[in-house]
MARLUMVEX-167388 format. One line per field, with one value per residue: residue number from 0; residue in three letters; x, y, z of N, C-alpha, C, CB in turn. Coordinates in nm, 3 decimals, m for minus. Glycine has a CB too. Layout:
N
tiro	[NUM; ...]
migu	[ala; ...]
nx	[X; ...]
ny	[Y; ...]
nz	[Z; ...]
cax	[X; ...]
cay	[Y; ...]
caz	[Z; ...]
cx	[X; ...]
cy	[Y; ...]
cz	[Z; ...]
cbx	[X; ...]
cby	[Y; ...]
cbz	[Z; ...]
END
This chain:
199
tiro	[0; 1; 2; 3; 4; 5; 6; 7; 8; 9; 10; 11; 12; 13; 14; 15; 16; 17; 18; 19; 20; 21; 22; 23; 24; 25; 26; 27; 28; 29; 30; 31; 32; 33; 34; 35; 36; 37; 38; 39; 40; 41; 42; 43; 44; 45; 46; 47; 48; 49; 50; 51; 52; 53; 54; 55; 56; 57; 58; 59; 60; 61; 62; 63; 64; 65; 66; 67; 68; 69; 70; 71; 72; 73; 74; 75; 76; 77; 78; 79; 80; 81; 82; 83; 84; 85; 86; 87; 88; 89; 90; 91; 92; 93; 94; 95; 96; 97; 98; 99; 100; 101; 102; 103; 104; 105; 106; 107; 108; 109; 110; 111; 112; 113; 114; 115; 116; 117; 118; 119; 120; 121; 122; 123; 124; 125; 126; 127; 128; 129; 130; 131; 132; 133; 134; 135; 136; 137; 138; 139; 140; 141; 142; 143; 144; 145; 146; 147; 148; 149; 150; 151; 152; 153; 154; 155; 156; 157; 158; 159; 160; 161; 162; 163; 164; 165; 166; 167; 168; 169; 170; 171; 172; 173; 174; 175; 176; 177; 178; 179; 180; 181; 182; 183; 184; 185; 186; 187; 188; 189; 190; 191; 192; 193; 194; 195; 196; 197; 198]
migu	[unk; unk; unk; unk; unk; unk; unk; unk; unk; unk; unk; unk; unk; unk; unk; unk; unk; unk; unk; unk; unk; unk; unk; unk; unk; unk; unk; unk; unk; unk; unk; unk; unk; unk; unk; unk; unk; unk; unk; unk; unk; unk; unk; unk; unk; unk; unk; unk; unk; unk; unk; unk; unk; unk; unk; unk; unk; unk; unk; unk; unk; unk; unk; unk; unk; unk; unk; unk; unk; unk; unk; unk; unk; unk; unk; unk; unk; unk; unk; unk; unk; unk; unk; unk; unk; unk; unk; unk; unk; unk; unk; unk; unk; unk; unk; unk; unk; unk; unk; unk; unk; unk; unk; unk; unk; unk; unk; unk; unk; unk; unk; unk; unk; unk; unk; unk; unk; unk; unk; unk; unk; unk; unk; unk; unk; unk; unk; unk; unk; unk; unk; unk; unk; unk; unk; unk; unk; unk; unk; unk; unk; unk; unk; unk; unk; unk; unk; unk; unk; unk; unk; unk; unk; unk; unk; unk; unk; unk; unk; unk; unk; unk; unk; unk; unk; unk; unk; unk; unk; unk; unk; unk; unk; unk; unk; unk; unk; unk; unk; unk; unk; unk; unk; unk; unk; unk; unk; unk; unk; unk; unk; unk; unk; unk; unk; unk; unk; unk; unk]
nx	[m3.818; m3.863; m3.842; m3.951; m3.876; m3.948; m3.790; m3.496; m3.382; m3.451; m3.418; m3.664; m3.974; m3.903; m3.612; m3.605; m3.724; m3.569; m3.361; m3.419; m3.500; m3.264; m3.080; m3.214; m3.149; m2.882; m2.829; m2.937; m2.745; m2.508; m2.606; m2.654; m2.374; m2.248; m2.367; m2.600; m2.899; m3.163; m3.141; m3.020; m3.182; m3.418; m3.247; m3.207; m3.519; m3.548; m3.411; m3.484; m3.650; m3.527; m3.289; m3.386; m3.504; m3.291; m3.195; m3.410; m3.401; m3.152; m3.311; m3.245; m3.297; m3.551; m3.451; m3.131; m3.138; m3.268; m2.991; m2.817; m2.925; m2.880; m2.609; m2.567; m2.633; m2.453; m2.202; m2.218; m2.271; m2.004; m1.867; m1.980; m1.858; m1.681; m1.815; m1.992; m2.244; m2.412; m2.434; m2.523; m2.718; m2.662; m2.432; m2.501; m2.694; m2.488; m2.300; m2.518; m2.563; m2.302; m2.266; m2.499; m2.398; m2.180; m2.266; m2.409; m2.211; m2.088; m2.263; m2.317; m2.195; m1.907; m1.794; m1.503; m1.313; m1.121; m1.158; m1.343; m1.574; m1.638; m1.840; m2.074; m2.201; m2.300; m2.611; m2.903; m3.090; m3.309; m3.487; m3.446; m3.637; m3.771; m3.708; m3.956; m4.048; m3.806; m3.781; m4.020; m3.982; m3.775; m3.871; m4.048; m3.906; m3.745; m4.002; m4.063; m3.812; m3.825; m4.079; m3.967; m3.843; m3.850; m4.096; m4.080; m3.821; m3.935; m4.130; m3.972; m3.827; m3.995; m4.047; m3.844; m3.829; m4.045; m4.167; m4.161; m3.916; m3.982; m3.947; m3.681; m3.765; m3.989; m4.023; m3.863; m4.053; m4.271; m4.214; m4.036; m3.808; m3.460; m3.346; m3.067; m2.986; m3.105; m3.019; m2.787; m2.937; m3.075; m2.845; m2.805; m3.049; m3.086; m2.859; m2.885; m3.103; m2.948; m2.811; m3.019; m3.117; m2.916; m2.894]
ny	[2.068; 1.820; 1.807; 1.563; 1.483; 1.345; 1.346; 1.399; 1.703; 1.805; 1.509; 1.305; 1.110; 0.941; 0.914; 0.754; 0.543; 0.456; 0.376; 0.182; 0.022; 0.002; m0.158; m0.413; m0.476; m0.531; m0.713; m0.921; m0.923; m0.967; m1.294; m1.370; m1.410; m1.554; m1.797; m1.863; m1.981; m1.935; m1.614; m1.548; m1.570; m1.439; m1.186; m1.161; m1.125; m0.911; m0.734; m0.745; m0.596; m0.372; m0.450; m0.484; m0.278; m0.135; m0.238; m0.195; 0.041; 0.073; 0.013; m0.305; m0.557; m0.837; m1.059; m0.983; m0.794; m1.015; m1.157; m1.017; m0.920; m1.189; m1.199; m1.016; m1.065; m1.302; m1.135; m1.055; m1.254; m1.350; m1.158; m1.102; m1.069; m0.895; m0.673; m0.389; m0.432; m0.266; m0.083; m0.204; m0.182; 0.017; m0.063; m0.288; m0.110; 0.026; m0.207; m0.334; m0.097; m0.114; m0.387; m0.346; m0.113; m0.323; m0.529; m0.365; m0.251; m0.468; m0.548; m0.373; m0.301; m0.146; 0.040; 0.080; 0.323; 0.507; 0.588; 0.817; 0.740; 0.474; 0.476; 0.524; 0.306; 0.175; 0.049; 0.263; 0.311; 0.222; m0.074; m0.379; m0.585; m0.781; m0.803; m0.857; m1.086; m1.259; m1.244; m1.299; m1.565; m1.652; m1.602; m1.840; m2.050; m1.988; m2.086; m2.331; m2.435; m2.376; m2.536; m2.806; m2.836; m2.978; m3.001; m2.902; m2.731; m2.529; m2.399; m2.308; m2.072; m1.900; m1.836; m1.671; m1.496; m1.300; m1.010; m0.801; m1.067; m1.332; m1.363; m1.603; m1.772; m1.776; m1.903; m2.116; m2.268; m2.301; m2.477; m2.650; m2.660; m2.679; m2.326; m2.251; m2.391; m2.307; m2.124; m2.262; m2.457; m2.297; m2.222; m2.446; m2.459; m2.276; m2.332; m2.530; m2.416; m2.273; m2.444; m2.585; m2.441; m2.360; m2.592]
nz	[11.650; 11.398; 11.059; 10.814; 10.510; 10.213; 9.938; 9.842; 9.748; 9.385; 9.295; 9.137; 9.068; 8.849; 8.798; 9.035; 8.934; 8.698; 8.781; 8.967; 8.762; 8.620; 8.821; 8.832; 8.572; 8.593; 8.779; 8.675; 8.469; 8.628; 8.757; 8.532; 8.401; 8.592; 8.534; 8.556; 8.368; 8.328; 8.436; 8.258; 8.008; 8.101; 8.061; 7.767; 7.730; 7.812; 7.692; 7.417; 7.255; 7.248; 7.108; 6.891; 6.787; 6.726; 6.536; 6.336; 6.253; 6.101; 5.854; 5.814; 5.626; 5.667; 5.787; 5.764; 5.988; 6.173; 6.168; 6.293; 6.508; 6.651; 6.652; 6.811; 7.055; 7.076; 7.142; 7.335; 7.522; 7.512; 7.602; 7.827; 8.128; 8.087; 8.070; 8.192; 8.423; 8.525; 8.320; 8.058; 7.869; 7.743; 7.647; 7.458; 7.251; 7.132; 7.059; 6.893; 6.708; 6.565; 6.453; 6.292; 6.101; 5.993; 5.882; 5.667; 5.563; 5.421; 5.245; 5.101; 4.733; 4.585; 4.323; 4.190; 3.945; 3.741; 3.510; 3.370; 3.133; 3.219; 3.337; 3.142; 3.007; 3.207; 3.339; 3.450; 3.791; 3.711; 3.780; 3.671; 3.345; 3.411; 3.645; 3.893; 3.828; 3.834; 4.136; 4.253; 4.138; 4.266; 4.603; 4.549; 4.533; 4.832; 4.976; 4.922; 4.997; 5.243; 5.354; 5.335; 5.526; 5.844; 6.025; 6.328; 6.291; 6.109; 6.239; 6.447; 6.284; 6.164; 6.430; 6.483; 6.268; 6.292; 6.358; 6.598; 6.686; 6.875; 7.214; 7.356; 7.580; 7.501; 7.269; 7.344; 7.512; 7.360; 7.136; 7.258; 7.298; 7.432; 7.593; 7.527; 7.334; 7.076; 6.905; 6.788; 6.680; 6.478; 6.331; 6.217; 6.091; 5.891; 5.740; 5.608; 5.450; 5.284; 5.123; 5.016; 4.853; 4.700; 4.563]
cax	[m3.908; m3.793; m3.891; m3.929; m3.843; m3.950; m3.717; m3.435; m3.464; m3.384; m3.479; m3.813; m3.952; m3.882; m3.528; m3.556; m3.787; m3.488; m3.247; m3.458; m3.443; m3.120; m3.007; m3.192; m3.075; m2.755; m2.862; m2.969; m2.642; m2.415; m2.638; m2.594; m2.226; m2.259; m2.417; m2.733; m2.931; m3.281; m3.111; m2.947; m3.373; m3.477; m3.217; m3.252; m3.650; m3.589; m3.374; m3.498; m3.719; m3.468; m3.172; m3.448; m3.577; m3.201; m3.175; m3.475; m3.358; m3.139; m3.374; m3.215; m3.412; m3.530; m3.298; m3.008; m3.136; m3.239; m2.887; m2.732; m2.940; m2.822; m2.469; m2.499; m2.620; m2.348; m2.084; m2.285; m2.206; m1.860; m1.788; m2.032; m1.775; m1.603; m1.954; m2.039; m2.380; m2.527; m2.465; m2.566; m2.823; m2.637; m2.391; m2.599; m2.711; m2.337; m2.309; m2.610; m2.516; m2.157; m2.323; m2.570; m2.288; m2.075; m2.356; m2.398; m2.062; m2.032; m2.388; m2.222; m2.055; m1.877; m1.714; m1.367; m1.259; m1.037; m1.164; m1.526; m1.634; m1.653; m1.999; m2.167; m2.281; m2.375; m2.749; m2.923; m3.139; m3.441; m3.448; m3.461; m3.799; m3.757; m3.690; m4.051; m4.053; m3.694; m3.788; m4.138; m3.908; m3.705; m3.950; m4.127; m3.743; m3.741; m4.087; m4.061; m3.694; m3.866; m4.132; m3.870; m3.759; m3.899; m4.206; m3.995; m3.762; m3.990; m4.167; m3.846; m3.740; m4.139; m4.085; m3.729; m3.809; m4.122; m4.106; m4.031; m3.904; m4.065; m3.789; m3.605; m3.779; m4.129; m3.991; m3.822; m4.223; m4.380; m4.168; m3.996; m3.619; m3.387; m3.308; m2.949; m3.016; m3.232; m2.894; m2.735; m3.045; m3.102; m2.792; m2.827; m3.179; m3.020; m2.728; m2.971; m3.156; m2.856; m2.772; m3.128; m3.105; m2.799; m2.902]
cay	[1.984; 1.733; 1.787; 1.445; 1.456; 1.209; 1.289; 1.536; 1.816; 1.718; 1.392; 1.251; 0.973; 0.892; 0.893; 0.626; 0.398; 0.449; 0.348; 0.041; m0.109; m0.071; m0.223; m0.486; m0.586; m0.511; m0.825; m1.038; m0.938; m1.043; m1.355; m1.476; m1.420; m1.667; m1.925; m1.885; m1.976; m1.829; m1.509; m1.488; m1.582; m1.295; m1.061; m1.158; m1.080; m0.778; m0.593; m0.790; m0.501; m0.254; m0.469; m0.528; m0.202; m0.034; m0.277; m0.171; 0.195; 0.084; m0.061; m0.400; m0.677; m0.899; m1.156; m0.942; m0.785; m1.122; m1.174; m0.884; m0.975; m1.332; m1.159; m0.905; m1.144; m1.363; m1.107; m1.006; m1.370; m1.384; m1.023; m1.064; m1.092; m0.704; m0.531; m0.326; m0.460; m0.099; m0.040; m0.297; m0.181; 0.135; m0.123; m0.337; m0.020; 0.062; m0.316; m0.334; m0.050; m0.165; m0.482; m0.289; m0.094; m0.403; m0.578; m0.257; m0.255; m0.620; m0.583; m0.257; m0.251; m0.025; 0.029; 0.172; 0.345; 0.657; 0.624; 0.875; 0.696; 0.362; 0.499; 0.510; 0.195; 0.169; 0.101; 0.359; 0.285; 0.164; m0.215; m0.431; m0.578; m0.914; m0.839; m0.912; m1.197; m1.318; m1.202; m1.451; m1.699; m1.617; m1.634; m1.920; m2.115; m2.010; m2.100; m2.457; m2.490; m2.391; m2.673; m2.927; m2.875; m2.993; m2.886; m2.788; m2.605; m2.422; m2.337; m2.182; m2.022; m1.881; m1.719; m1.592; m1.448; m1.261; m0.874; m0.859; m1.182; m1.370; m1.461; m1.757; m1.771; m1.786; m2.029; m2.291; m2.284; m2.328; m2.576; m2.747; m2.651; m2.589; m2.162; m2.258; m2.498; m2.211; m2.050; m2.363; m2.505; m2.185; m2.229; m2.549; m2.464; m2.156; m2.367; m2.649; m2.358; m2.222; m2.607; m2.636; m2.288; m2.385; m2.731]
caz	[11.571; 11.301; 10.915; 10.766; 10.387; 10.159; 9.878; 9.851; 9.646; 9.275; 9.230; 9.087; 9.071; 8.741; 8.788; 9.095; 8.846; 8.595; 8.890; 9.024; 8.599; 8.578; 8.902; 8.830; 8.535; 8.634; 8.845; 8.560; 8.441; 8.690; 8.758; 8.376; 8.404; 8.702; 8.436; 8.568; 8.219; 8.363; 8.433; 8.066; 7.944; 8.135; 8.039; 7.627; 7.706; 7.894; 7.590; 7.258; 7.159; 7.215; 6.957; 6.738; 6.715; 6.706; 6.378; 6.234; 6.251; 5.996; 5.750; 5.743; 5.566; 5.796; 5.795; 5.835; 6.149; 6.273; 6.226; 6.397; 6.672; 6.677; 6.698; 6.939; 7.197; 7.095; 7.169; 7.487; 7.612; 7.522; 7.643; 8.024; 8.198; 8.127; 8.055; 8.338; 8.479; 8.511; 8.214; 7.986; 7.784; 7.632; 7.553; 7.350; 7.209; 7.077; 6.984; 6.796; 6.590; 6.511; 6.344; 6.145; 6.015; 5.971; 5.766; 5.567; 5.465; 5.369; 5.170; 4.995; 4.660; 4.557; 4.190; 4.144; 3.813; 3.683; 3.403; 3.363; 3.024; 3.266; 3.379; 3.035; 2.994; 3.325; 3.372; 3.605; 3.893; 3.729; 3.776; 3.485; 3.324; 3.442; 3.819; 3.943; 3.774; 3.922; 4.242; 4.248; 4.114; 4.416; 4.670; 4.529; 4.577; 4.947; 5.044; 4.887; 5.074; 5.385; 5.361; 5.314; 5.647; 5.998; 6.131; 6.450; 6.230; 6.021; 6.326; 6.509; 6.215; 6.192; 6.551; 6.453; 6.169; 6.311; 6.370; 6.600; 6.734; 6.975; 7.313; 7.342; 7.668; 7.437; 7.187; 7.432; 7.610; 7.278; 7.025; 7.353; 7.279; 7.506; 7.511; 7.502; 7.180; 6.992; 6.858; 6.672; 6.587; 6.400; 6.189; 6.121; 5.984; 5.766; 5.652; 5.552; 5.371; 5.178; 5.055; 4.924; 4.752; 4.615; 4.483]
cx	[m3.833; m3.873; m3.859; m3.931; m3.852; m3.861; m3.614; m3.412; m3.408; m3.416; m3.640; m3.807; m3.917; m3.721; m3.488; m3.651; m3.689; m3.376; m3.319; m3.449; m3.364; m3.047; m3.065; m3.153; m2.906; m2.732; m2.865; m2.812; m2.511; m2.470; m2.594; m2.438; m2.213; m2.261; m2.563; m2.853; m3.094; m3.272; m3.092; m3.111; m3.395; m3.382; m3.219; m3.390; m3.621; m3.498; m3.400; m3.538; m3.628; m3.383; m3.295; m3.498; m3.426; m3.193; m3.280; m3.501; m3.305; m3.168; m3.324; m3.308; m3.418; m3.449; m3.159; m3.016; m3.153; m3.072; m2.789; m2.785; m2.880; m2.652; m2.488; m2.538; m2.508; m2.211; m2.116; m2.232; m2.076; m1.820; m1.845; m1.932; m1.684; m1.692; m1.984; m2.172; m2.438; m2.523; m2.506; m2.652; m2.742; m2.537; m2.432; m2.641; m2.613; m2.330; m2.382; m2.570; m2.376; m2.185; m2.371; m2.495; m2.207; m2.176; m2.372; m2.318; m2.028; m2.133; m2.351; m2.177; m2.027; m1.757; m1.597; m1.335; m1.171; m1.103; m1.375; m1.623; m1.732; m1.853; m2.114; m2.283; m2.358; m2.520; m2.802; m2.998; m3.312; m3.410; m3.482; m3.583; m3.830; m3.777; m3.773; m4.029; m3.916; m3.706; m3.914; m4.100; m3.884; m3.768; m4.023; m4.020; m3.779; m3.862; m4.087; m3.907; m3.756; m3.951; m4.118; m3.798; m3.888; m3.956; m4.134; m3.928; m3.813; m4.104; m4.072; m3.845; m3.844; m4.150; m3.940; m3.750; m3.908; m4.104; m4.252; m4.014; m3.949; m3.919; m3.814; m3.714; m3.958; m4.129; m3.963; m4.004; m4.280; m4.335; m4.070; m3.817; m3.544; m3.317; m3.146; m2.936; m3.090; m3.113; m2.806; m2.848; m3.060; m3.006; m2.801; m2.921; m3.112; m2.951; m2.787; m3.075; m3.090; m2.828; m2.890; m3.143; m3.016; m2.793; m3.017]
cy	[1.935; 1.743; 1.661; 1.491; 1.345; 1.222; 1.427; 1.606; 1.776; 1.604; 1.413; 1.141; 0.881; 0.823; 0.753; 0.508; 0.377; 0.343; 0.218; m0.071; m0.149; m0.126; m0.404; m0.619; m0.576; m0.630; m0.925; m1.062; m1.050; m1.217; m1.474; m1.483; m1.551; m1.828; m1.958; m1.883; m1.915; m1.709; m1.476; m1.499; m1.465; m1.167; m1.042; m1.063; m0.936; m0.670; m0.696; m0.701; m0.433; m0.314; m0.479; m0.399; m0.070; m0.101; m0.239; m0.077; 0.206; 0.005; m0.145; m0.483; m0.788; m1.014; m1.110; m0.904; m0.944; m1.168; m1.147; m0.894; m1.086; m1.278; m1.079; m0.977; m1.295; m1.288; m1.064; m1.151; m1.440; m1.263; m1.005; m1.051; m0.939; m0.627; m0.524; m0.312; m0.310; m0.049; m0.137; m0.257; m0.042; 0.008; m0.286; m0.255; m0.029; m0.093; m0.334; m0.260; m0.070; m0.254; m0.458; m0.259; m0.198; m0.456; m0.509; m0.249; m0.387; m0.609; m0.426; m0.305; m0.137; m0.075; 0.155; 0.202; 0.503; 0.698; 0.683; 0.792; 0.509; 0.351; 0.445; 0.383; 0.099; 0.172; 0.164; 0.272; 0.234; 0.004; m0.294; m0.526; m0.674; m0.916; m0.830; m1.016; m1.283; m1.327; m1.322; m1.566; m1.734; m1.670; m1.770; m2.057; m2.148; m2.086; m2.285; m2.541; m2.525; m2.540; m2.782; m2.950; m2.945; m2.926; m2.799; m2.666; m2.484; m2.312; m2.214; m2.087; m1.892; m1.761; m1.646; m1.522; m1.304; m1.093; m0.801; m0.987; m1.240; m1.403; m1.574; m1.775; m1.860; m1.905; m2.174; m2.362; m2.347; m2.442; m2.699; m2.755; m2.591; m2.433; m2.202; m2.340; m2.410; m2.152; m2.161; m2.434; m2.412; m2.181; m2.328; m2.536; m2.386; m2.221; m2.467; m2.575; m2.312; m2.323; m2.650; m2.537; m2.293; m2.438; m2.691]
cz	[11.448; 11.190; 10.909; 10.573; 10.295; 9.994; 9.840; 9.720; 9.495; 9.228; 9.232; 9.039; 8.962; 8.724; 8.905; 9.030; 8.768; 8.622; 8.872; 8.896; 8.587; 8.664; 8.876; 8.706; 8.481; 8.753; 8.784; 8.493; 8.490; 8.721; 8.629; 8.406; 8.496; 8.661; 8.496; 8.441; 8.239; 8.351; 8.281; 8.002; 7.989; 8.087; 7.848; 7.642; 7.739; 7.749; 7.453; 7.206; 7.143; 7.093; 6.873; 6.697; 6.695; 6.499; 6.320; 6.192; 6.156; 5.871; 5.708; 5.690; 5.707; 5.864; 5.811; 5.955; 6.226; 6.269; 6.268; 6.501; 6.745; 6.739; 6.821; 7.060; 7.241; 7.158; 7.301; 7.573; 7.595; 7.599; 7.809; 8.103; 8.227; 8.103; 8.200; 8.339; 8.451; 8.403; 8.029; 7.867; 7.677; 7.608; 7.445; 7.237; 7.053; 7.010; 6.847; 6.665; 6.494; 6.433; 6.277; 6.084; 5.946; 5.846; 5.665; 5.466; 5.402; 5.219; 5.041; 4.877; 4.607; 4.418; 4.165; 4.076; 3.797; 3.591; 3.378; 3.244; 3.090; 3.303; 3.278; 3.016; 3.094; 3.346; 3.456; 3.702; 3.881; 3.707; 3.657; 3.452; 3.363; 3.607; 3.907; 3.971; 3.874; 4.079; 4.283; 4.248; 4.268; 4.582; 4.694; 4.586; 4.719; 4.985; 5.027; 4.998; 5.251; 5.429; 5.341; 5.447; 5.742; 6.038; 6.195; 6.406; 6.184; 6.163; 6.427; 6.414; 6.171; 6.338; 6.573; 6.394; 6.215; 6.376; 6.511; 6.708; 6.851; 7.077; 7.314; 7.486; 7.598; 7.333; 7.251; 7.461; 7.493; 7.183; 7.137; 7.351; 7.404; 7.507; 7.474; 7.363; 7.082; 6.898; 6.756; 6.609; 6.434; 6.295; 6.155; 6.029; 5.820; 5.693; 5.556; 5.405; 5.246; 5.078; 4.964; 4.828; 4.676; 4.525; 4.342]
cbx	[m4.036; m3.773; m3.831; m4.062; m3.754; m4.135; m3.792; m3.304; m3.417; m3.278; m3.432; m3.884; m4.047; m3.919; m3.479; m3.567; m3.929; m3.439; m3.229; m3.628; m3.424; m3.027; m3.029; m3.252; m3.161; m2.739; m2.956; m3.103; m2.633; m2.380; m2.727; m2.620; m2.145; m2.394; m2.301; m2.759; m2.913; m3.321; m3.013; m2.782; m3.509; m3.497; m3.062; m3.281; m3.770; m3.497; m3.167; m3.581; m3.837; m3.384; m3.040; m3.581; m3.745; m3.025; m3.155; m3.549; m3.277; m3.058; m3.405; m3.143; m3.337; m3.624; m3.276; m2.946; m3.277; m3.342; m2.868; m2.743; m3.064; m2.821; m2.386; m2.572; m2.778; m2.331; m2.016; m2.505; m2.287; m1.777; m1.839; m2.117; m1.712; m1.465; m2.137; m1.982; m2.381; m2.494; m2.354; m2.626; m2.994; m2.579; m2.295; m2.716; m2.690; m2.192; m2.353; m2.725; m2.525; m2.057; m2.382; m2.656; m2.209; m2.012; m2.474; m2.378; m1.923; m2.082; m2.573; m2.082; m2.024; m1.818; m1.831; m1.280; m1.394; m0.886; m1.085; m1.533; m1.480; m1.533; m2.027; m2.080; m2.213; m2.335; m2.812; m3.028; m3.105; m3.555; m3.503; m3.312; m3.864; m3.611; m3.607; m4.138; m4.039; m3.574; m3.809; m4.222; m3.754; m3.712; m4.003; m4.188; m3.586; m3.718; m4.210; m4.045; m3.553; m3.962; m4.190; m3.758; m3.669; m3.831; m4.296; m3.868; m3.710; m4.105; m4.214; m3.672; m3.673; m4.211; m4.148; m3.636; m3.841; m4.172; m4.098; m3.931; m3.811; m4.189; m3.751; m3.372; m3.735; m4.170; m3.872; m3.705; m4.335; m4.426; m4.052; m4.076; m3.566; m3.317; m3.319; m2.883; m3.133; m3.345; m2.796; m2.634; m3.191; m3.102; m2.676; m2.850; m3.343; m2.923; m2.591; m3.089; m3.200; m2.726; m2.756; m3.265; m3.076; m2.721; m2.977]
cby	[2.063; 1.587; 1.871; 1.329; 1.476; 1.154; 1.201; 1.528; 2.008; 1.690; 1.253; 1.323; 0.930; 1.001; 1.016; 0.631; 0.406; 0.581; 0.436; 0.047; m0.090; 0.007; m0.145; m0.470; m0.641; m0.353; m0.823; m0.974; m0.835; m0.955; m1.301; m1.380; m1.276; m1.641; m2.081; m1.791; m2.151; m1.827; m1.494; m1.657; m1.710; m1.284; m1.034; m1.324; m1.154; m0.771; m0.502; m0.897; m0.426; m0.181; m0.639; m0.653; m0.159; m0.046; m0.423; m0.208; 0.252; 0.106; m0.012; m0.457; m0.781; m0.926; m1.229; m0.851; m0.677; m1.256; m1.207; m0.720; m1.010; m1.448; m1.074; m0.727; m1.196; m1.416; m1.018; m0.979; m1.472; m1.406; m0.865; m1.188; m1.211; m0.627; m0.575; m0.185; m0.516; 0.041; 0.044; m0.378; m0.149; 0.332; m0.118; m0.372; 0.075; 0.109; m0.392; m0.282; 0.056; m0.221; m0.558; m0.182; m0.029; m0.509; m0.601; m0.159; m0.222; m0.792; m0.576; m0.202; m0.317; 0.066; 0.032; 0.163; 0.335; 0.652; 0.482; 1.076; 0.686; 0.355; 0.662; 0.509; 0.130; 0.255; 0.038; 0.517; 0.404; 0.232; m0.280; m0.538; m0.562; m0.971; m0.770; m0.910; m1.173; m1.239; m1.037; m1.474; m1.686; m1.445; m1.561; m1.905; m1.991; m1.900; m2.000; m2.451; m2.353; m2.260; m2.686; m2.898; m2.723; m2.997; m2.954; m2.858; m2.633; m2.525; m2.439; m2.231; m2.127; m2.055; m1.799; m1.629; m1.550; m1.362; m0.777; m0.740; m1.195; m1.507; m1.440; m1.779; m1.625; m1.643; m1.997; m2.252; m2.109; m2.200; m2.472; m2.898; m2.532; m2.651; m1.980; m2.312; m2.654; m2.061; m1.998; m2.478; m2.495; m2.064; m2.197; m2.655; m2.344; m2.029; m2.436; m2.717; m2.281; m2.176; m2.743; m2.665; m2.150; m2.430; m2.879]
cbz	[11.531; 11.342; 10.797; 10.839; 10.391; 10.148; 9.772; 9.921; 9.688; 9.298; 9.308; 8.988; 9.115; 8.650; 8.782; 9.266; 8.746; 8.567; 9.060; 9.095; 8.466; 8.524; 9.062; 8.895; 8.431; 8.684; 8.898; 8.420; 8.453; 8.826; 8.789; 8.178; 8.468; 8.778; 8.447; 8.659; 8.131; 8.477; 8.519; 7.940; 8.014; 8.304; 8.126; 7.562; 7.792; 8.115; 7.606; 7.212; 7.192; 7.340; 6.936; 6.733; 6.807; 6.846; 6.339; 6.230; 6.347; 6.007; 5.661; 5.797; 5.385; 5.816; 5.672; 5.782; 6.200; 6.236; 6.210; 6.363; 6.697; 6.497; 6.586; 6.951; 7.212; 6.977; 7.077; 7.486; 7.610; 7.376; 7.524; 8.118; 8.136; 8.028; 7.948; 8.376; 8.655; 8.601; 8.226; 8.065; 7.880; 7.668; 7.610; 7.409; 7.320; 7.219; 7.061; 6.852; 6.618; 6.607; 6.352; 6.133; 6.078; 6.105; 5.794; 5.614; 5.557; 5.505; 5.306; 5.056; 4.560; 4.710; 4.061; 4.148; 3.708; 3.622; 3.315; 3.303; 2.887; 3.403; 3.391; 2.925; 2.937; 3.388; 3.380; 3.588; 3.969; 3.617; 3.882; 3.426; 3.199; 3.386; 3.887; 3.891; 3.598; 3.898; 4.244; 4.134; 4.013; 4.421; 4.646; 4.373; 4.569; 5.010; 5.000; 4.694; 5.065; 5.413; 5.332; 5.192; 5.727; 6.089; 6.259; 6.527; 6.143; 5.858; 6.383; 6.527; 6.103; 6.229; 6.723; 6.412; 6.043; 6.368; 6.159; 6.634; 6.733; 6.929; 7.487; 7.362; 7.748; 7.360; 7.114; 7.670; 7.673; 7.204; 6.878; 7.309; 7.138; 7.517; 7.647; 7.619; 7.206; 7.105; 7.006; 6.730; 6.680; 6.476; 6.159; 6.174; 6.069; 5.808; 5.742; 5.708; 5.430; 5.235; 5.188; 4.991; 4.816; 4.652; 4.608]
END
């Protein structure tokens, strides 16, 4: 007489739902690599939460994570090609955090001295009486820059900014952009923002 076995001893099913995710987007993977630009939509949607929620692990502001996300799916589509499909998502992971750090360290200063007396006059850590006030200013700046732009723009920039971000997949559908056009649009908007912040 023949036992039939429906799964051998050890596994559960958890581990072949784990399996069937990551094969397939270990599919999406190889697909985008292909230049299939659907595939690359579905595989942004399928890990946005995770980069967005590795960046918001380390309490960036939101504009820096949105633009550690912007990077890590930039280096994801320069690098498809030697990431190993099955494993994709831990390296995004590892990505992700390499940019937080990197941003960290840029957004760092740090003050060098020998000399201990250098400290003294150093103000401590309470902020100074004004920096509401500067900060309102501040705000009041951006919001006026923003409404100087393009509906469209301010609308992208609206479902970029948003926590957490809506996919390119959700944006193209709703403001009519091509997903492949969502990524330079985006600096143009920023760069257009810095120029009015400037002026």
């Amino acid at each position: 007489m023949m036992q039939h076995l429906s799964a051998e001893p050890g596994t559960d099913q958890n581990t072949t739902e784990d399996t069937t995710v990551r094969s397939e987007a270990a599919t999406l993977v190889i697909q985008a690599a292909s230049g299939d630009q659907g595939a690359w939509s579905r595989l942004v949607d399928h890990y946005a939460r995770l980069v967005w929620a590795v960046t918001r692990s380390f309490r960036l502001s939101d504009s820096d994570a949105a633009d550690v996300s912007q990077m890590v799916w930039l280096r994801l589509l320069e690098h498809i090609h030697r990431v190993d499909p099955e494993r994709v998502g831990a390296w995004l992971v590892v990505t992700t955090r390499r940019e937080c750090l990197r941003v960290l360290a840029f957004r760092k200063r740090v003050l060098l001295t020998y000399e201990s007396a250098a400290f003294e006059g150093v103000a401590g850590d309470q902020p100074e009486l004004d920096a509401h006030l500067l900060a309102g200013e501040r705000a009041d700046d951006v919001r006026r820059a923003l409404e100087s732009l393009p509906d469209r723009w301010q609308r992208l920039l609206g479902m970029l900014m948003a926590d957490p971000p809506a996919p390119y997949a959700e944006i193209s559908a709703t403001i009519g952009i091509p997903i492949g056009s969502i990524g330079p649009i985006r600096g143009r908007c920023l760069e257009k923002l810095r120029l009015l912040l400037a002026s």
